[in-house]
C-alpha positions as CSV (number, residue, x, y, z in Angstrom):
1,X,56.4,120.3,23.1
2,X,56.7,119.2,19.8
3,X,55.3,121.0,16.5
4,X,55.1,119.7,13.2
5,X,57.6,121.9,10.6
6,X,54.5,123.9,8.8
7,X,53.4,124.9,12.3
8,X,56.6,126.3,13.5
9,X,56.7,127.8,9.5
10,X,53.2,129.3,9.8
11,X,54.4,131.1,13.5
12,X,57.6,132.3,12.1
13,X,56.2,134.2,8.9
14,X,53.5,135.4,11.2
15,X,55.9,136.8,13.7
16,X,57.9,138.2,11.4
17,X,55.9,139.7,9.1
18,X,54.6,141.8,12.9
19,X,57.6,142.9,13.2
20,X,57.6,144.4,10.0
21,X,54.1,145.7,10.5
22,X,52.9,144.0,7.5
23,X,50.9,140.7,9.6
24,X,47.5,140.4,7.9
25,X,44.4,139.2,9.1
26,X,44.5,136.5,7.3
27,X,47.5,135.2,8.1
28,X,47.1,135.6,11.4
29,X,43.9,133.5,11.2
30,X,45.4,131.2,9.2
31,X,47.8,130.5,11.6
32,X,45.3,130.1,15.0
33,X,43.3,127.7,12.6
34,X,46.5,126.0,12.6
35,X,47.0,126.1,16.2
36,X,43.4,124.8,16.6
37,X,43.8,122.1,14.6
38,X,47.1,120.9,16.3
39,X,45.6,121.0,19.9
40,X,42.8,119.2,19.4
41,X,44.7,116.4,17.4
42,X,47.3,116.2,20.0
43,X,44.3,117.0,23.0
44,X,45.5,119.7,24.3
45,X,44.1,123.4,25.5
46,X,44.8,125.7,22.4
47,X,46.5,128.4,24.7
48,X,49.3,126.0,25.8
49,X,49.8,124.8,22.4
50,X,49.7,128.7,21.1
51,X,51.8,129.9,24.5
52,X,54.6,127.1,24.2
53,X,54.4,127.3,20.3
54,X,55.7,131.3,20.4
55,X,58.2,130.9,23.0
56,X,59.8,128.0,20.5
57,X,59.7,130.4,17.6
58,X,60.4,134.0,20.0
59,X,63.1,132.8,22.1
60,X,65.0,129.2,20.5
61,X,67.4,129.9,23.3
62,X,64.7,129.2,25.9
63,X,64.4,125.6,24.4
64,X,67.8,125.1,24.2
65,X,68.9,126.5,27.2
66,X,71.1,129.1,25.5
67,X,73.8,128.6,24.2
């Protein structure tokens, strides 16, 4: 699946900022508004946009087949 840049930006501060325990509310809302907004422009379910959009950002290696 392909994301646009800012989505795949917006994912990985989110992510990242978790890890360091410091993921606010609003960032996390920010980024399921983005979500949201991507799956209905591109007619899709917002869980399969929100599932394959974490595994790109989680685990690259998964997309790439490892490498």
């Amino acid at each position: 699946m392909d994301f646009p840049d800012g989505l795949i930006s917006l994912e990985t501060a989110a992510w990242e900022a978790a890890q360091r325990g410091e993921l606010t509310a609003a960032q996390a809302a920010e980024v399921q508004a983005a979500i949201t907004a991507h799956a209905e422009a591109s007619g899709l379910d917002r869980y399969t946009v929100e599932m394959a959009l974490k595994k790109t950002v989680r685990h690259p290696e998964a997309e790439t087949g490892g490498a």
